[in-house]
C-alpha positions in Angstrom: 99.7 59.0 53.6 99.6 58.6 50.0 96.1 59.0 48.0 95.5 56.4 44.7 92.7 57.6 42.8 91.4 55.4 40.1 87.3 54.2 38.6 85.8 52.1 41.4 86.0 49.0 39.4 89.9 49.8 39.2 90.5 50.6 42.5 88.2 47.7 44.1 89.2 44.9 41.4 93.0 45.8 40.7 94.4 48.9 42.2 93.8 48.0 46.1 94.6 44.6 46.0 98.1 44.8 44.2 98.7 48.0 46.8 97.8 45.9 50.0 100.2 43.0 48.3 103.0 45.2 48.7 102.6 47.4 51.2 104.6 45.4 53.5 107.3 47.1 51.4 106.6 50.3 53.5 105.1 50.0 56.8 105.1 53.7 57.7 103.3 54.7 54.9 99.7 54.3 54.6 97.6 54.8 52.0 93.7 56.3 50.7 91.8 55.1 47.9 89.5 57.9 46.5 87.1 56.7 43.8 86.6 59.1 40.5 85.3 59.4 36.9 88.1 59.6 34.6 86.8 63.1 33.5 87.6 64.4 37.3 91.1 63.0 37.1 93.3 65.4 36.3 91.5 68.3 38.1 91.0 66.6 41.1 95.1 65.9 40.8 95.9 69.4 40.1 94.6 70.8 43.3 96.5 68.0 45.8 93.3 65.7 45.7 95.4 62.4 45.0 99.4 61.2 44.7 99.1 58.5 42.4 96.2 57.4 39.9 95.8 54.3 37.7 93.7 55.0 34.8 92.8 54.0 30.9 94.1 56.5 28.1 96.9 58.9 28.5 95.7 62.1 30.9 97.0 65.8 30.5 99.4 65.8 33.8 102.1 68.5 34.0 105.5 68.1 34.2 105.8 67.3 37.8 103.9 63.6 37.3 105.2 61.1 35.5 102.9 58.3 33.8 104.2 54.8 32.7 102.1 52.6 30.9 101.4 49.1 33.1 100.1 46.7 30.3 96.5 46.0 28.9 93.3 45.7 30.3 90.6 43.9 28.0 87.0 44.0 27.7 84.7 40.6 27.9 81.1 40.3 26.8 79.4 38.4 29.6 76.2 36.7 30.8 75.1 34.3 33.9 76.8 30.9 33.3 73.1 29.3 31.9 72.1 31.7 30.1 70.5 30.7 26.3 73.9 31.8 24.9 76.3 30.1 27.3 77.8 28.1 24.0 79.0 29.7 21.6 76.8 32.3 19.7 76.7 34.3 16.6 76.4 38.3 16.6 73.4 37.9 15.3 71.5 36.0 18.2 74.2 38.3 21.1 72.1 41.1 19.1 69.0 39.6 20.6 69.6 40.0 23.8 69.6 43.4 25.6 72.5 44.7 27.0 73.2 46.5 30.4 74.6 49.9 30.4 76.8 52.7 31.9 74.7 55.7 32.7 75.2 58.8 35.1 74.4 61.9 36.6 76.2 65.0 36.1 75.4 68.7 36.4 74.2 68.2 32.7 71.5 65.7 33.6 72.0 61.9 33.2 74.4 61.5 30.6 75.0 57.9 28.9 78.2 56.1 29.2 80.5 54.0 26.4 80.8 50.3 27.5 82.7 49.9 24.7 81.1 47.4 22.6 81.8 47.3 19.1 78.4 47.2 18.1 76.6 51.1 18.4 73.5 51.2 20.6 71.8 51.8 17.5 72.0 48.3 16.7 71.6 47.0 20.1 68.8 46.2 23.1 68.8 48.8 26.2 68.3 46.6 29.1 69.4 48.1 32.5 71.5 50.6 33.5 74.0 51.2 36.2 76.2 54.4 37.3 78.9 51.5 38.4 80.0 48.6 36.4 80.3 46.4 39.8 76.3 46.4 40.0 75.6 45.2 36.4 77.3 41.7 38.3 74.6 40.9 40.1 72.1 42.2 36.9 73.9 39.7 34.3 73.4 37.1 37.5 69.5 37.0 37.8 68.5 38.3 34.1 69.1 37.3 30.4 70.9 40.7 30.4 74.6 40.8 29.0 77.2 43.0 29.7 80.6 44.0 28.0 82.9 44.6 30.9 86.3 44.9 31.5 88.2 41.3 32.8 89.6 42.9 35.8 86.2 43.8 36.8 84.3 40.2 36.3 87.3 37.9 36.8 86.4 36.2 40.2 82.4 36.0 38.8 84.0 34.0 36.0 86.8 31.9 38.1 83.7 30.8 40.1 81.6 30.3 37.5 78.8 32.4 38.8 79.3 34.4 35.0 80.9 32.9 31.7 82.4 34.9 28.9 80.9 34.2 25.4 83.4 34.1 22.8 81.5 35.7 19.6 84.1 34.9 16.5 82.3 37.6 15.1 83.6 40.4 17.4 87.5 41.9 17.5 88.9 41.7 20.9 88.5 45.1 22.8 91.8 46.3 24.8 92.7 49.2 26.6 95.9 50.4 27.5 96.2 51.5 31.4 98.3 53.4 33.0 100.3 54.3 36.5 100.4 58.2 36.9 102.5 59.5 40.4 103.2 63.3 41.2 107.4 63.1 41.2 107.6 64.9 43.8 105.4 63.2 46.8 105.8 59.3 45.3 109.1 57.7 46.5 110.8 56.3 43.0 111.2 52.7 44.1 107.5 52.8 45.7 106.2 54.0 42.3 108.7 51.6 40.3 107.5 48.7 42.3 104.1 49.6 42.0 104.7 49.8 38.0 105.9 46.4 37.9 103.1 44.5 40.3 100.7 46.1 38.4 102.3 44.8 34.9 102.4 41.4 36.1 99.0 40.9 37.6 97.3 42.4 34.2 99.6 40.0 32.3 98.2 37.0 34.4 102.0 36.2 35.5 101.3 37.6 39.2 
């Protein structure tokens, strides 16, 4: 049994799909997906929670993991495919809009996330908020609402046209890098490696 941690938008939109491809690889190994905020990471690691963990921004492992960077992952503002702003829009009228939100509940109280817009809050709507970027789907889907979500995340919604992507000239593209993390010593090197490259492909589109 091997554990893959990862967000739930990684795991459910990239991670276990690209796992399940290749898992005919090795049929005596089977595998558990464990959903976690990227602050729980490298704790949760440290004390045996998880083998391997794909994740945004380089984490604090020890020497005993090893972390390779997989490729890209990029952020698209969205909306349901008729919405006003389905052609293409200024900043200015994207600005009039509100916009869904990450928020969540800690042991601090509910704490607001970063969606990653280049635009501050200060300068934006509040519409709703979600503790998982999968719900603000069916949000953007019955509201005026728009969302700035990763591609991974809304890809089928936009293949099958139930959301579009506005394209705001005004706006720098937002990318992340993301990464494959394994614990040496419990990840076979060729399951890892092969892992590494799947991954690499399917964010690059060529997969």
């Amino acid at each position: 049994m091997l554990a893959v941690a990862g967000t739930a938008f990684i795991n459910t939109h990239f991670t276990t799909p690209v796992v399940c491809r290749s898992s005919g690889l090795w049929p005596t190994t089977t595998f558990r997906f464990l959903d976690l905020a990227p602050d729980q990471m490298v704790a949760t690691g440290m004390r045996g929670g998880f083998d391997l963990a794909v994740h945004h921004n380089p984490l604090s492992w020890p020497n005993s993991w090893v972390t390779k960077k997989i490729g890209k992952s990029r952020w698209v503002l969205c909306a349901r495919a008729d919405h006003p702003l389905s052609k293409r829009p200024t900043l200015k009228q994207v600005l009039e809009y509100p916009f869904v939100l990450p928020s969540y509940w800690t042991s601090e109280g509910l704490l607001r996330g970063n969606d990653h817009f280049p635009i501050p809050m200060s300068k934006r709507q509040t519409g709703f908020e979600t503790a998982t970027a999968d719900a603000a789907i069916p949000i953007l889907a019955e509201t005026n609402q728009l969302a700035f979500l990763p591609e991974i995340l809304v890809k089928a919604a936009l293949e099958s046209g139930k959301l579009k992507a506005l394209k705001v000239i005004e706006l720098p593209m937002v990318q992340r890098d993301l990464f494959i993390s394994a614990k040496a010593d419990s990840v076979p090197a060729a399951l890892f490696e092969n892992l590494r490259e799947k991954m690499t492909l399917v964010l690059a589109g060529r997969d």
